[in-house]
C-alpha positions as CSV (number, residue, x, y, z in Angstrom):
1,X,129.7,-56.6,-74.4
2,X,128.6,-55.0,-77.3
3,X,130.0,-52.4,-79.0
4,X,127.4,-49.4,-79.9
5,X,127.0,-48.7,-83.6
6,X,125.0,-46.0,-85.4
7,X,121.9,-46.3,-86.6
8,X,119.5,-44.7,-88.9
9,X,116.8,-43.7,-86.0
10,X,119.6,-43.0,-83.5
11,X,121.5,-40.9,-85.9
12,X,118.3,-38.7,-86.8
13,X,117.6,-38.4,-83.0
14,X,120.9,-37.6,-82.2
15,X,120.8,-34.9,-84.9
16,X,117.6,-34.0,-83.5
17,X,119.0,-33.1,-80.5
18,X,121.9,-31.4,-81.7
19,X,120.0,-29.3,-83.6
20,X,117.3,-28.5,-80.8
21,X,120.6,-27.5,-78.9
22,X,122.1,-25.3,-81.4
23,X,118.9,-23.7,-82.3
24,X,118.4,-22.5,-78.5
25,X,122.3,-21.1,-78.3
26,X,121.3,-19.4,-81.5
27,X,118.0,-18.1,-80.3
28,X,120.0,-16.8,-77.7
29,X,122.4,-15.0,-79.6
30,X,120.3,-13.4,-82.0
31,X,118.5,-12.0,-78.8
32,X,121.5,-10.4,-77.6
33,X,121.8,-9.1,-81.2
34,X,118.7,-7.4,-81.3
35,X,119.2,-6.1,-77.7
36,X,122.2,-4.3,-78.5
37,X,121.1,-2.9,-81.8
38,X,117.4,-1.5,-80.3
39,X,119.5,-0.1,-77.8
40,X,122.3,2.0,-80.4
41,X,119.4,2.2,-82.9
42,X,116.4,3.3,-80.5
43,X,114.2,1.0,-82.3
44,X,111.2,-0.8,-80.4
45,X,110.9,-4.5,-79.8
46,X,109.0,-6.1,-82.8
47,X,105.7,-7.1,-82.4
48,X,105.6,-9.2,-85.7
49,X,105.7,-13.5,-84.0
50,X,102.7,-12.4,-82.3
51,X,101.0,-10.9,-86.0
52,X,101.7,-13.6,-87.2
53,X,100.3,-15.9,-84.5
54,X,97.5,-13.3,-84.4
55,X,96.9,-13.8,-88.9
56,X,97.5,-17.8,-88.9
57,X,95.7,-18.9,-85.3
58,X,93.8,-16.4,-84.7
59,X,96.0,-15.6,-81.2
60,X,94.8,-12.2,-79.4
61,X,96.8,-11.3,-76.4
62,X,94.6,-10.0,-73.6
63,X,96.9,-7.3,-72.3
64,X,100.6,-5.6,-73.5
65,X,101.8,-7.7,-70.8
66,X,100.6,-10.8,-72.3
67,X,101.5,-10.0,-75.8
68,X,105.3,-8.8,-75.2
69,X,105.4,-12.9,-73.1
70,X,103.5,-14.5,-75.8
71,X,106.4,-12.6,-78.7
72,X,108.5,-13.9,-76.2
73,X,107.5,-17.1,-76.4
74,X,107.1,-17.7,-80.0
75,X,111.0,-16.0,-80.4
76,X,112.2,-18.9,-78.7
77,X,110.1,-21.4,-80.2
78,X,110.9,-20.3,-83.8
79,X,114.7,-20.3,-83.3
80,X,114.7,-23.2,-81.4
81,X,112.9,-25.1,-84.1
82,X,114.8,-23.5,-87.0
83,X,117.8,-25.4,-85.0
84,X,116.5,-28.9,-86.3
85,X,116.6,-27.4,-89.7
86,X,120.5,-27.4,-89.3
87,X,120.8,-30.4,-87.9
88,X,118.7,-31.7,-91.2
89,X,120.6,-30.0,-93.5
90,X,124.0,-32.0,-91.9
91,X,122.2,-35.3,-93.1
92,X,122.4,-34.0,-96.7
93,X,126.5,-34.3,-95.8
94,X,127.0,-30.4,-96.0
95,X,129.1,-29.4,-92.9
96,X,130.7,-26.3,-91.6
97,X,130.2,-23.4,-93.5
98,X,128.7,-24.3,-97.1
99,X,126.1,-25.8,-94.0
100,X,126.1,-22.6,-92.2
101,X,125.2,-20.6,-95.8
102,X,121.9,-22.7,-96.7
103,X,120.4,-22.5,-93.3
104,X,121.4,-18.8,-93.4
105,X,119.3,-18.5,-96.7
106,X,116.9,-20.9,-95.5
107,X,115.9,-18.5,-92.3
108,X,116.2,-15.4,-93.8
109,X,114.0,-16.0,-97.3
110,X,111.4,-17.5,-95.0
111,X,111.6,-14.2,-92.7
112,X,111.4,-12.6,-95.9
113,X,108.3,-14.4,-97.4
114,X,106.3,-15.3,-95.0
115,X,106.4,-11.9,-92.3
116,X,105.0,-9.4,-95.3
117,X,102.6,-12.0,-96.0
118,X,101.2,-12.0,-92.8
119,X,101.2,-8.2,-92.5
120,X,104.8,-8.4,-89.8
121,X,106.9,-6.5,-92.1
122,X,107.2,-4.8,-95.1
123,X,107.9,-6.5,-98.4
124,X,111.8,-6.4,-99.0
125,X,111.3,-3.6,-101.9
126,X,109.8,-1.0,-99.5
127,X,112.3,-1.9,-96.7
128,X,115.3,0.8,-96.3
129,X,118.6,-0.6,-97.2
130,X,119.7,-0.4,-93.0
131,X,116.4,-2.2,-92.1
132,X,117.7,-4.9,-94.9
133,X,121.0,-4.9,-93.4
134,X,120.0,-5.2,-90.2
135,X,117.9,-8.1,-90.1
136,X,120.1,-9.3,-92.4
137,X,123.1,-9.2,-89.8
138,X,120.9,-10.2,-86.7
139,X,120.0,-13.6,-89.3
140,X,123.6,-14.4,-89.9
141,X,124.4,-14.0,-86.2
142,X,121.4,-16.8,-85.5
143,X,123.0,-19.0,-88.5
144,X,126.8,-18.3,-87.9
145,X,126.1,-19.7,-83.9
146,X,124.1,-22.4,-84.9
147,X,126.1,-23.9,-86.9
148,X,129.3,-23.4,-84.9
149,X,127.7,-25.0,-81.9
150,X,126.0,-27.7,-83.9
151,X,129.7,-28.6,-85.7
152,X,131.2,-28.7,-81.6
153,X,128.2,-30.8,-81.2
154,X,128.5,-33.0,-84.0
155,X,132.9,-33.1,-83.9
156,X,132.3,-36.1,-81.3
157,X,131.1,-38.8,-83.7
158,X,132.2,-42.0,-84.7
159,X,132.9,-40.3,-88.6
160,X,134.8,-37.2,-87.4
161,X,137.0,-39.5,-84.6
162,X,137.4,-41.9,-88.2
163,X,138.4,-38.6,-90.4
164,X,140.8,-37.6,-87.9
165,X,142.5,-40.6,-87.4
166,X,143.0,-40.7,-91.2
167,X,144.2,-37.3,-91.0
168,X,146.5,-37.7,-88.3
169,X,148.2,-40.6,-90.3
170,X,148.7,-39.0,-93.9
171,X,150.5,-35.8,-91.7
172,X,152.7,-38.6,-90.1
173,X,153.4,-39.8,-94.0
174,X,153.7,-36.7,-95.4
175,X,156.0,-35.4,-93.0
176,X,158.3,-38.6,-93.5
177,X,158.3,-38.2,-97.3
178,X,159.3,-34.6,-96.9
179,X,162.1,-35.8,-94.5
């Protein structure tokens, strides 16, 4: 019988996956996020995946009905994809939370850049400091679940069962030298 060992393509794919998982948790709770503050803040469902799908495709939604589904859509296909940019940024070898912070940045600048470009939102400098804060808050809720569901999904492997063996031992000779 042989014994599974990792490789290079099924490592990627694994992270892949991981990342396609966490992105879709994370999609998830950002949604939540932005339900609960349009609901305290009043503020309308934004329009702006569908300008941008509108500016770079050349998209135009027939009816309301079909642009609030096709905003919808694109939500969860931009979150779900920004997922795999976590998982890619765990094959650099940052984990945890100095992982967490660069996909935060990484999400946010592009929201930043890319939505006034496309005529979705305002540049930063004419933004309100709340509006800042806000989308600022609703991004680290995307990045902060991300990452802690690709970690659970990553503490499983061969390296982490490895690390904690190791760890498990120097506490056993730690506590003896201390005795």
């Amino acid at each position: 019988m042989k014994i599974h060992q990792n490789n290079a393509l099924g490592e990627l794919g694994s992270t892949l996956g991981r990342g396609l998982l966490a992105g879709i948790a994370a999609t998830a709770a950002i949604t939540l996020s932005q339900m609960i503050e349009m609901k305290i803040t009043k503020r309308e469902p934004s329009d702006s995946p569908v300008k941008v799908a509108e500016d770079t495709v050349g998209i135009k939604p027939a009816s309301k009905e079909d642009k609030q589904k096709l905003s919808q859509e694109l939500h969860w296909s931009y979150g779900t994809g920004w997922g795999i940019a976590r998982g890619l940024i765990s094959l650099t070898g940052l984990k945890g939370w100095p992982a967490t912070l660069v996909h935060f940045s990484a999400v946010l600048g592009t929201a930043l850049i890319m939505l006034p470009k496309h005529d979705a939102a305002k540049p930063i400098a004419e933004q309100k400091p709340q509006e800042i804060a806000i989308d600022a808050l609703h991004h680290a809720v995307y990045a902060v679940t991300a990452g802690l569901v690709y970690d659970a999904l990553d503490a499983g492997g061969k390296n982490e069962r490895q690390f904690n063996k190791i760890a498990k031992s120097l506490k056993v000779l730690i506590r003896k030298y201390k005795a």
